[in-house]
C-alpha positions in Angstrom: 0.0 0.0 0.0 1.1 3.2 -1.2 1.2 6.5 1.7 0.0 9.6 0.5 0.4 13.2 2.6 -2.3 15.2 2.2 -1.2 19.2 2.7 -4.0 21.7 2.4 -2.2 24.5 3.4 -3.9 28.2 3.4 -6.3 30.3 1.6 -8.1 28.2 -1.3 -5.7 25.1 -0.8 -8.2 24.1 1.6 -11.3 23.6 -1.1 -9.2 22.7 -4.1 -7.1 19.7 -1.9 -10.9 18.8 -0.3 -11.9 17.6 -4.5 -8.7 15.9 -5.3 -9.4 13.9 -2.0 -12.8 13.2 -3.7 -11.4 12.1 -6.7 -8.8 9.6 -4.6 -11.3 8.3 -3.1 -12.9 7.7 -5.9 -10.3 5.7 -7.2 -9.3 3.7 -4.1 -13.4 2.5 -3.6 -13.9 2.1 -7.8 -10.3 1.3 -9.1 -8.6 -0.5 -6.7 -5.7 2.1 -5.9 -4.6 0.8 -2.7 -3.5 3.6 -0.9 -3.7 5.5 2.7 -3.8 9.4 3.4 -2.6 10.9 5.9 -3.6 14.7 6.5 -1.2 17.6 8.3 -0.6 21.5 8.4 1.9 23.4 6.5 2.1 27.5 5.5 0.4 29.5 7.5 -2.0 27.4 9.1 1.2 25.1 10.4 2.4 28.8 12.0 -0.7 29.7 13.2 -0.8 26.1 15.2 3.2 25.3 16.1 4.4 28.6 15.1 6.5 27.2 12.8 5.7 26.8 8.4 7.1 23.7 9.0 6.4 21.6 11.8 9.0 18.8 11.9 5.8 16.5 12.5 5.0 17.4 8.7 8.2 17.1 7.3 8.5 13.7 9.0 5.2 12.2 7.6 6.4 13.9 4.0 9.6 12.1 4.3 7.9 8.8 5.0 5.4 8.9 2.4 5.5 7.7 -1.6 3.9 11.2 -2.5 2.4 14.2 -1.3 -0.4 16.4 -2.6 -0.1 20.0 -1.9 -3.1 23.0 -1.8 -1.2 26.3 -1.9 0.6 28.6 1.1 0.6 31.7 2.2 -1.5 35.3 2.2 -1.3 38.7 3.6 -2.5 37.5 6.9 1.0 36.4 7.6 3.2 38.8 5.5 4.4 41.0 8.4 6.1 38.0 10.2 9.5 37.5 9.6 10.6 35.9 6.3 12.6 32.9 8.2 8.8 32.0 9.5 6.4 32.8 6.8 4.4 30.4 4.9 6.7 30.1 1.8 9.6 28.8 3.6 7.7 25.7 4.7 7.5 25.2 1.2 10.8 25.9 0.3 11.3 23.9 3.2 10.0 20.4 2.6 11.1 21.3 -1.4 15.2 20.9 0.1 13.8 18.5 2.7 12.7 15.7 0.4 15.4 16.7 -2.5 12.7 18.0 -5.0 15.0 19.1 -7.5 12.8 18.5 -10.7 10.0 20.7 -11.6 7.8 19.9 -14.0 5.1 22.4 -14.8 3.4 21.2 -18.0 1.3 24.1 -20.1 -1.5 22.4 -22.0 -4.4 24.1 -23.7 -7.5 22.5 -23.9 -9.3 22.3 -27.4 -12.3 23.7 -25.2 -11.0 26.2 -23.5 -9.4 28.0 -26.6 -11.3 31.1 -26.3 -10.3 31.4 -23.0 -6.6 32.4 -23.6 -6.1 36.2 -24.1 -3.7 35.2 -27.3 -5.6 34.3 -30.9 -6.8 31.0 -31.1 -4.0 30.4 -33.8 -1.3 30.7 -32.0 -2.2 29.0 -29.1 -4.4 26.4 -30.1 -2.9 22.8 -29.4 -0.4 24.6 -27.3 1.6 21.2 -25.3 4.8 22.5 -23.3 6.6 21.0 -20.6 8.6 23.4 -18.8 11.6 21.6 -16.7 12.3 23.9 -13.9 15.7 23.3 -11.3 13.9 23.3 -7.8 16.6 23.4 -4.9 19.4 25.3 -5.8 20.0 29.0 -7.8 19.2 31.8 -6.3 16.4 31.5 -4.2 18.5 28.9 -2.1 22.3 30.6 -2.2 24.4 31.5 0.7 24.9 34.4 1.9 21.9 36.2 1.5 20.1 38.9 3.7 20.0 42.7 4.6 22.6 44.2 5.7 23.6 48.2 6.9 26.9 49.6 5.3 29.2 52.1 6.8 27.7 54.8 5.7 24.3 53.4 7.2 22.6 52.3 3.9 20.3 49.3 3.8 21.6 46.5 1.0 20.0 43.6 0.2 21.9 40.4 -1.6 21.4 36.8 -2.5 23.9 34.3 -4.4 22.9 32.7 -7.3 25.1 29.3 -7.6 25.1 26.2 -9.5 27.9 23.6 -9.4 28.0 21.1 -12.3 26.6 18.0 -10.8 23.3 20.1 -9.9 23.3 21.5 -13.7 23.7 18.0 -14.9 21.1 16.7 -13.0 17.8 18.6 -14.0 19.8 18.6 -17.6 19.4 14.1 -17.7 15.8 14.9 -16.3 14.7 17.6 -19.2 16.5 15.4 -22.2 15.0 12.7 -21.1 11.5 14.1 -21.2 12.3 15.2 -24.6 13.5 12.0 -25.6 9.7 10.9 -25.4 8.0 13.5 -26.4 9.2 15.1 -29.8 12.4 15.1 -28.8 13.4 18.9 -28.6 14.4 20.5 -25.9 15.1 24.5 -25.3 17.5 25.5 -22.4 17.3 29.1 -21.1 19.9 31.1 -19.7 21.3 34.2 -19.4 24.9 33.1 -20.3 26.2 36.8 -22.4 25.4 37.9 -18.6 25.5 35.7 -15.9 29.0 33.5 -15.4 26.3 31.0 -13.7 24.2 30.6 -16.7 27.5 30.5 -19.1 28.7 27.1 -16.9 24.7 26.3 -17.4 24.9 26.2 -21.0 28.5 24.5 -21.3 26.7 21.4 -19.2 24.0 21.3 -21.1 26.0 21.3 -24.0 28.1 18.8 -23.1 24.9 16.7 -22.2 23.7 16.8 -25.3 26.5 14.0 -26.8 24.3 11.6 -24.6 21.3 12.2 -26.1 21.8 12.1 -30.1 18.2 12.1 -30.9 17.6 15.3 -29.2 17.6 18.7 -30.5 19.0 21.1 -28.3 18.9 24.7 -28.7 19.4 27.7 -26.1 17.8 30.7 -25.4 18.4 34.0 -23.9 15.4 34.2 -21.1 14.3 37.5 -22.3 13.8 36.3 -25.3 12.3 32.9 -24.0 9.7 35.2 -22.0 8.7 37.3 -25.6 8.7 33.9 -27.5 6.3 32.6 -25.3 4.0 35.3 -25.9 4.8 35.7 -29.3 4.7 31.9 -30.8 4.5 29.6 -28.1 4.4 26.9 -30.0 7.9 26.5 -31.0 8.3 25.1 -27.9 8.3 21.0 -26.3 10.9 21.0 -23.5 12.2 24.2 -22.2 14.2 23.7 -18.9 15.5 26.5 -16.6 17.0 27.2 -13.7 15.1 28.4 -10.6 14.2 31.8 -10.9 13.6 32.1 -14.3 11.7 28.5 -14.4 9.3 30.1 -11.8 8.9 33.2 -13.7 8.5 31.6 -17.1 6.1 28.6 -16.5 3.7 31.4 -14.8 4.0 32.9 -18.3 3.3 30.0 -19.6 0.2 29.3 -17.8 -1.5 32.0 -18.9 -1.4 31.2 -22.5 -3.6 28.4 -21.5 -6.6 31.0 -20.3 -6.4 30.0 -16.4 -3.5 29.3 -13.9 -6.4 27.6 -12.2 -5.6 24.7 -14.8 -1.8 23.6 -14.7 -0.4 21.3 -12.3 3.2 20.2 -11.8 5.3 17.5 -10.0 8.4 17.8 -8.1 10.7 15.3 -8.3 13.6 13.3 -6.3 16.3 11.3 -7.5 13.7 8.1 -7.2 10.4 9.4 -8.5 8.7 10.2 -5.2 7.2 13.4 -5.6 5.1 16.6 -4.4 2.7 17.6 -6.1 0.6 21.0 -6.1 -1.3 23.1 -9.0 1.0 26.2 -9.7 -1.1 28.7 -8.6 -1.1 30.3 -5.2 -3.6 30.5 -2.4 -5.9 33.0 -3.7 -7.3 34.5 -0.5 -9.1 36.8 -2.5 -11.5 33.9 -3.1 -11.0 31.8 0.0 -14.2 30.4 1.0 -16.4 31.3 -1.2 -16.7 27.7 -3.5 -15.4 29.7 -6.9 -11.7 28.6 -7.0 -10.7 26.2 -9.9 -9.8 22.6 -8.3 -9.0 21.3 -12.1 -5.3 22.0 -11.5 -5.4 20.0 -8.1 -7.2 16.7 -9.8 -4.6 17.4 -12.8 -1.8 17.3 -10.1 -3.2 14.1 -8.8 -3.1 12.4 -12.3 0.5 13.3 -12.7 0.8 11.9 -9.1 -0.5 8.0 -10.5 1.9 8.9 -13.4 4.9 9.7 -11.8 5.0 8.0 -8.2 2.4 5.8 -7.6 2.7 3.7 -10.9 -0.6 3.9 -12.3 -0.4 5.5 -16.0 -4.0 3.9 -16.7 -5.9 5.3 -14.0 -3.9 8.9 -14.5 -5.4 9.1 -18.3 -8.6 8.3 -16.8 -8.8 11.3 -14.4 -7.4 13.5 -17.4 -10.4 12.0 -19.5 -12.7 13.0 -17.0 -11.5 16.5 -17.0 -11.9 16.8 -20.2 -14.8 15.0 -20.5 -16.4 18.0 -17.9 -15.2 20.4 -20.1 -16.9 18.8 -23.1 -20.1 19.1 -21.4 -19.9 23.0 -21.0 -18.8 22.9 -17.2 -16.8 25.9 -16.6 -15.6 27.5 -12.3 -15.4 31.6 -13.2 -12.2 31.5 -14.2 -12.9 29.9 -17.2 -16.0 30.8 -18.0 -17.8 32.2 -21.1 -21.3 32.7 -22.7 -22.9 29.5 -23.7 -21.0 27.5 -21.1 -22.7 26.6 -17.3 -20.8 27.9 -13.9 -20.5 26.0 -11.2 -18.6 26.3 -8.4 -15.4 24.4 -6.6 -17.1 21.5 -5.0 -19.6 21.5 -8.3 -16.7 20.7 -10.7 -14.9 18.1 -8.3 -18.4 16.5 -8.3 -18.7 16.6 -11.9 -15.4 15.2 -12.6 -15.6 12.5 -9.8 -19.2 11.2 -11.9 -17.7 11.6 -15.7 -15.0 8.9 -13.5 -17.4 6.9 -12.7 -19.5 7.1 -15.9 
């Protein structure tokens, strides 16, 4: 029996996590998946309890499990606390915790959701990118980092943006091998006529590249990467990143698609065990009031089956059922259109859990 962590977290992450839960439980009493889940606080809400975003409890019960599904952290209720306590460290948190050092944040446009993108139908329609993002090291974990005051009493603040080799390497043998199934070309993005970090990124990648004949690689400026998106996204199958600018581009990205409310994305060890969360955030906005989009959440659960539980079969079914839903005019706000029905959080988890069941 496979263990599942279930993390709600704050803001919306409570509602969206409650219909991926129905849709697990679908499959355990309908399918057969034979797992257990466990439930426990992390963001905010772990603060708010242990005063702590991550309670050692949590990161213990993450460590111990095959997989964990993630809500979303954070909100302005806690953004006056110090940043070695807010929400988003417990996520950075159990990220370097469990060695999560592959992102994958996939950008799919649904055939019925076409309208919904901001960009011409043309240029977006059948839009399929996987965007491999570096998860544990660059920037946003570097040493030294902080505010400091100068001499002359100035206020400066600094980060370090590092990557050795091995780490370059290693999301490098993830993102070629992706494309090595898929159509087998793969983008890098750097900022190498700038950053010596992102010049040692492209020679690995390079270098990688002898492994994996039957791959195209090219590299990209990230500027550019971030106008080429928006300009002809399709160009693009595999793009992979570092840190910073994977964050920044598959949010990008996940517009083109007409809703952040629909991506999800794994993170990935060494082994396959993984996290998984949609990308958005927690919304509070919206909190509580049975609007937010939980399609991202069930998506993240059928990349879940894919990736570290093992079960491809069952993970095209929930996608079928998604799409399904949208087939039948289904739409949370987000989405919505003229011509197509809203309904609300809980609404479109029922929905998706019946078309499973159909």
């Amino acid at each position: 029996m496979k263990k599942i962590l279930i993390l709600p977290g704050d803001g919306i992450g409570q509602e969206i996590v409650a219909e991926a839960v129905k849709v697990l439980d679908c499959l355990r009493e309908d399918f057969g998946l034979d797992v257990e889940m466990e439930q426990a606080l992390v963001g905010g809400s772990a603060y708010d309890e242990y005063g702590t975003p991550l309670p050692d409890e949590t990161l213990r019960l993450a460590q111990e499990a095959d997989a964990v599904l993630l809500g979303a952290v954070g909100g302005p209720k806690w953004e006056s606390l110090d940043i070695s306590v807010r929400p988003e460290k417990g996520l950075l948190g159990l990220r370097s915790g469990l060695g999560l050092f592959a992102n994958l944040r996939p950008a799919i446009l649904y055939p019925q959701l076409a309208d919904a993108s901001t960009l011409k139908p043309e240029v977006v329609s059948g839009l399929d990118i996987m965007i491999v993002r570096e998860l544990t090291g660059g920037i946003y974990f570097g040493q030294p980092r902080g505010i400091r005051t100068l001499d002359d009493g100035m206020r400066e603040g600094f980060n370090t943006l590092v990557y050795n080799e091995a780490e370059i390497e290693r999301i490098g043998r993830v993102a070629f091998e992706i494309a090595k199934k898929r159509s087998g070309r793969l983008c890098s993005v750097d900022k190498a006529n700038v950053l010596e970090v992102t010049e040692l990124w492209r020679e690995v990648m390079q270098r990688l590249s002898a492994d994996y004949r039957k791959v195209e690689l090219s590299h990209m400026y990230v500027d550019n990467a971030a106008m080429q998106l928006v300009r002809a996204p399709k160009q693009f199958d595999v793009m992979v990143t570092t840190n910073m600018f994977g964050d920044i581009l598959s949010d990008c990205a996940a517009m083109l698609t007409g809703s952040i409310g629909m991506l999800p994305s794994a993170s990935l060890d060494e082994n396959g065990k993984g996290m998984y969360e949609p990308i958005h955030g927690s919304a509070p906005d919206i909190a509580g009031q049975d609007i937010a989009n939980p399609i991202a959440t069930i998506l993240s659960v059928a990349m879940m089956l894919r990736y570290s539980l093992g079960h491809a079969k069952l993970a095209e079914r929930v996608e079928a059922a998604v799409e399904q839903v949208l087939d039948d005019g289904l739409r949370t706000e987000d989405i919505w259109s003229e011509g197509t029905q809203k309904v609300g959080t809980a609404g479109m988890g029922n929905a998706i859990v019946a078309a499973l069941r159909a």
